[in-house]
C-alpha positions in Angstrom: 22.7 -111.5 47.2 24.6 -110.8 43.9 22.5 -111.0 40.6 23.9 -113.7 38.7 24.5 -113.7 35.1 25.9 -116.1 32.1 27.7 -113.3 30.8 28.3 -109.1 31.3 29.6 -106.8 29.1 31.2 -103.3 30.9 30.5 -100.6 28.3 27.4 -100.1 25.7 29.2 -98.7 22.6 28.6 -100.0 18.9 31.3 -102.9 20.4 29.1 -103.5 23.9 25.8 -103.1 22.8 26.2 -105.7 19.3 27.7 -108.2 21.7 25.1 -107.9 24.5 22.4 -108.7 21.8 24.0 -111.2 20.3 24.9 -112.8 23.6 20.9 -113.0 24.7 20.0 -114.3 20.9 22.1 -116.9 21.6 20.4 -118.0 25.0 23.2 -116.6 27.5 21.4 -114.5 30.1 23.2 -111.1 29.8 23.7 -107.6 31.2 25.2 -104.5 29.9 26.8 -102.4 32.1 27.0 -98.2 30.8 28.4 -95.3 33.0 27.0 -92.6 30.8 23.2 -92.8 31.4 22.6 -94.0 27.6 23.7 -96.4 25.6 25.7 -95.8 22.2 29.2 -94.7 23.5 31.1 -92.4 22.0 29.9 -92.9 18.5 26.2 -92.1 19.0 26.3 -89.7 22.3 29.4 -87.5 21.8 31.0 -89.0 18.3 30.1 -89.9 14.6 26.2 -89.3 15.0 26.6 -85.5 16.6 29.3 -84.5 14.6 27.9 -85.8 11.4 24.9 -83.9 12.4 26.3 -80.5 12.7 28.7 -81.1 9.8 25.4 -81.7 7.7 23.3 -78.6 9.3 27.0 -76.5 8.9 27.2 -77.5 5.5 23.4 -76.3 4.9 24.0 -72.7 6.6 27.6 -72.2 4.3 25.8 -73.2 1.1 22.9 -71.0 2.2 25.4 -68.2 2.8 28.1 -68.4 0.0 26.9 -71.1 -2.8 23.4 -70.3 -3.4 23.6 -66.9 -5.2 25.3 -68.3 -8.2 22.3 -70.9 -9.0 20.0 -67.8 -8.9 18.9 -68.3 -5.2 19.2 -65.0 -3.1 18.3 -65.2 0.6 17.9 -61.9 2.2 18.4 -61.3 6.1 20.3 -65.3 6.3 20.7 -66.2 10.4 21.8 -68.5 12.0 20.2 -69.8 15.0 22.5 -72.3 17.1 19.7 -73.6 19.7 17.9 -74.9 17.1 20.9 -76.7 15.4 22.2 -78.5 18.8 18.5 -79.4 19.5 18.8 -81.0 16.3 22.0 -82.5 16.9 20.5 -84.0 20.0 17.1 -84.8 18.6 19.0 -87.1 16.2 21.1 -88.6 19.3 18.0 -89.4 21.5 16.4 -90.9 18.5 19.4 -93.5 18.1 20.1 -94.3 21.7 16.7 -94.7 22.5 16.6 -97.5 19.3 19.4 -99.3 21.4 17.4 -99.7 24.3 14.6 -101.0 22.4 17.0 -103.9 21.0 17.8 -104.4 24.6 14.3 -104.7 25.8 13.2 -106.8 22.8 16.2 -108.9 23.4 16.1 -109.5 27.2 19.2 -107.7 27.6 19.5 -106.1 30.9 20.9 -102.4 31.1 22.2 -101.0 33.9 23.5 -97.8 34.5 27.3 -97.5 36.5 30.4 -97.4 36.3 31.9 -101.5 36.3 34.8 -102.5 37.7 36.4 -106.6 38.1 36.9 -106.6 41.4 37.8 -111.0 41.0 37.1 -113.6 38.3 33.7 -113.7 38.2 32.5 -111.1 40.3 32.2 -107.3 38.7 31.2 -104.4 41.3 29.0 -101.5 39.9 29.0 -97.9 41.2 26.1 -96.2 40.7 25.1 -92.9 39.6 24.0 -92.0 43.4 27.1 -93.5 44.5 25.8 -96.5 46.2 27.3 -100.1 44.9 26.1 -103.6 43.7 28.0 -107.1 42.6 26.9 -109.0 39.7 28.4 -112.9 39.5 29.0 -113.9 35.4 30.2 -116.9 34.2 32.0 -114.3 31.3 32.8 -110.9 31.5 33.4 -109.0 28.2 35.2 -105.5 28.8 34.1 -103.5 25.8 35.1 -99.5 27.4 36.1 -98.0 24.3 38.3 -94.4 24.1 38.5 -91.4 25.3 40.1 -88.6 24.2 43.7 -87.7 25.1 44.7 -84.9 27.5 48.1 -83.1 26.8 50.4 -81.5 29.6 50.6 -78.6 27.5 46.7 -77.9 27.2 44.9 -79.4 29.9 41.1 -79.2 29.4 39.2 -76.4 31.3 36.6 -74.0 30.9 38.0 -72.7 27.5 39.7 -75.4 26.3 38.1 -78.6 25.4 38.0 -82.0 24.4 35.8 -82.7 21.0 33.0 -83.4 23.7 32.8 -79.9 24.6 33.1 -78.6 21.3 29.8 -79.8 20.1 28.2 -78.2 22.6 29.2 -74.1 22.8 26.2 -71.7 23.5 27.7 -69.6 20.7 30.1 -69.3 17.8 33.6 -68.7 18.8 34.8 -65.4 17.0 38.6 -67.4 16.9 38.8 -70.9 16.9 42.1 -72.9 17.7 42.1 -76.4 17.3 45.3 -79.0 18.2 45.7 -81.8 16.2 44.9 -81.9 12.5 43.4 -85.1 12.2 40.0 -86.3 11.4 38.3 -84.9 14.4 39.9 -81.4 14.9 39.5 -81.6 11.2 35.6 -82.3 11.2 34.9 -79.9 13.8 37.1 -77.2 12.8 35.2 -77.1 9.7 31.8 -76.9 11.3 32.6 -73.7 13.4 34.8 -72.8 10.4 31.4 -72.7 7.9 29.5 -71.0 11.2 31.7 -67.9 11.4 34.6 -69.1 13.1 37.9 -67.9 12.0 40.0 -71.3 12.6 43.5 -72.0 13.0 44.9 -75.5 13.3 47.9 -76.4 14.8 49.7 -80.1 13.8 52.9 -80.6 15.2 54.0 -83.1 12.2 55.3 -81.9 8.9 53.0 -83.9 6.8 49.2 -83.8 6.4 47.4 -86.5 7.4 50.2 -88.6 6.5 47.9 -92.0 7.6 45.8 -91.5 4.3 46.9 -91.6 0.7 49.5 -89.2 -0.5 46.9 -87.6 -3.1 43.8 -87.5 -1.3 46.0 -86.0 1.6 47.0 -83.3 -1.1 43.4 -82.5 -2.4 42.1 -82.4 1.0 44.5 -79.8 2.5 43.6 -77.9 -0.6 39.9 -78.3 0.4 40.5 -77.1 3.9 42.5 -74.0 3.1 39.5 -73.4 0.5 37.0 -73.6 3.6 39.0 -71.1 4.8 40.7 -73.3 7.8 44.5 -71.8 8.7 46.3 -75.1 9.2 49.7 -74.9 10.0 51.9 -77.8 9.9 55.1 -78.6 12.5 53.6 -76.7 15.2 53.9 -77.6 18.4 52.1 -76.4 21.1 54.8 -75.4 24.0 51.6 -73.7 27.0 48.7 -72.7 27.3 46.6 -70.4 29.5 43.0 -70.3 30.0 41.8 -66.7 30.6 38.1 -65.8 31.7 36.9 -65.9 28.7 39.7 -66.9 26.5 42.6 -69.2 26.3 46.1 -68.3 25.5 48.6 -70.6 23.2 52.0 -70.0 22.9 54.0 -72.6 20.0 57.0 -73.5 17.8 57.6 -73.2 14.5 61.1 -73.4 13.2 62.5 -72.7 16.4 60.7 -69.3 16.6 57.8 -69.3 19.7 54.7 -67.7 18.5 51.6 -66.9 20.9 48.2 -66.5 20.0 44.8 -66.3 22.2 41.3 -67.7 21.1 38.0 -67.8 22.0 37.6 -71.4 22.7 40.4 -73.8 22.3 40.0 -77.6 20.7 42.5 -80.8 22.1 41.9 -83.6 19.5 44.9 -85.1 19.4 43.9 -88.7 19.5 42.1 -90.4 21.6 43.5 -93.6 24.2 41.6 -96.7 25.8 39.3 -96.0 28.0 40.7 -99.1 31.1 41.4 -96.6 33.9 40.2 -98.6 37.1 38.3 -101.4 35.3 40.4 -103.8 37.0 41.6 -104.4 40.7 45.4 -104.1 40.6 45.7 -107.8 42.1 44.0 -109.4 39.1 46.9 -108.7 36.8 
């Protein structure tokens, strides 16, 4: 028999999670359903809260490294020791999405861990982790599946070229760096690696930089980035790529001229698009 709820929400992001809550506070008997394995979506697992994190400890090794000596500080011998700054990172996350599952608890909220799809009006059918289905009846269903990031036909993600998930979790700094898409995430995590060692080129295919923001604060932040040391070059567009065994190959345009280069590791962030695929059956319009 089918657990019956007043209302489910598919998806425990910062837009899931708030509603389940608020859905229980206000007397409505609710589940959450999350594919991930722990709650906080993007933001919190693979998002805001681990990039801020390593943008924070990045900032700490550059400042160590380069700033310091001029107030008088000189560290001899600096190193750097990545483990310890992605146990950090993930330290921080566990902290956060075990707070959510708290709120759940104290809440009544129920949490349960699948992948949800609306298979009719009322009914939606969960697939679990060891592949093995349920049906839950609500009364509501609130679809709350967030983004994920976009794959290009040009650079399809592989072993050496990644999404921004996989690029806050390499065993090691990448001696060249090539990120697609300068926008706030290539941007953020091209100047993470950048501070770590990485040399870093960036690739926008539009003219203008970050052309979404104001003109002047657009102006003093490409400044800021070239200062890092980041190579951004705009109206490049990325023609193929190759991933090699331990490398990736690029080839672009630029003016009409095709360039090639080959990294290290290779960063896709070149937006990011709803994450609906196979939420609904196809009869339910």
């Amino acid at each position: 028999m089918s657990q019956k709820f007043d209302s489910v929400v598919i998806g425990g992001g910062p837009g899931g999670y708030v509603c389940a809550i608020r859905l229980a506070q206000l007397g409505q008997k609710t589940a959450c359903i999350e594919s991930r394995g722990s709650l906080g979506g993007t933001c919190l697992n693979v998002g805001c809260i681990p990039s801020k994190a390593l943008l924070d400890s990045s900032h700490k090794y550059y400042q160590a490294k380069k700033n310091l000596s001029v107030h008088g500080v000189q560290i001899d011998k600096l190193k750097l020791d990545l483990d310890a700054m992605m146990s950090r990172k993930d330290e921080i996350v566990s902290q956060l999405t075990g707070g959510i599952s708290g709120l759940f608890k104290a809440n009544k909220v129920e949490s349960i861990t699948g992948r949800g799809k609306v298979i009719s009006k009322n009914v939606i059918e969960i697939t679990k982790p060891d592949g093995s289905k349920e049906n839950l009846d609500a009364k509501n269903i609130i679809i709350a599946t967030g983004s994920k990031p976009i794959e290009i036909n040009a650079a399809p993600f592989s072993k050496n070229i990644v999404d921004s998930t996989g690029a806050l979790s390499f065993k090691k700094v990448p001696k060249k760096l090539g990120v697609v898409g300068a926008g706030i995430i290539g941007l953020e995590l091209g100047s993470v690696w950048s501070r770590l060692g990485s040399n870093v080129t960036v690739l926008e295919a539009l003219d203008d930089f970050l052309p979404m923001s104001d003109p002047d604060i657009s102006k003093d932040s490409l400044k800021e980035f070239k200062k890092q040391g980041l190579d951004i070059r705009l109206g490049s567009k990325v023609i193929s790529t190759k991933d090699m065994k331990n490398s990736a190959k690029l080839s672009y345009s630029k003016e009409d001229n095709e360039i090639e280069m080959e990294f290290d590791k290779l960063i896709v962030a070149v937006g990011r698009s709803s994450n609906v695929d196979n939420i609904l059956n196809d009869d339910l319009g």
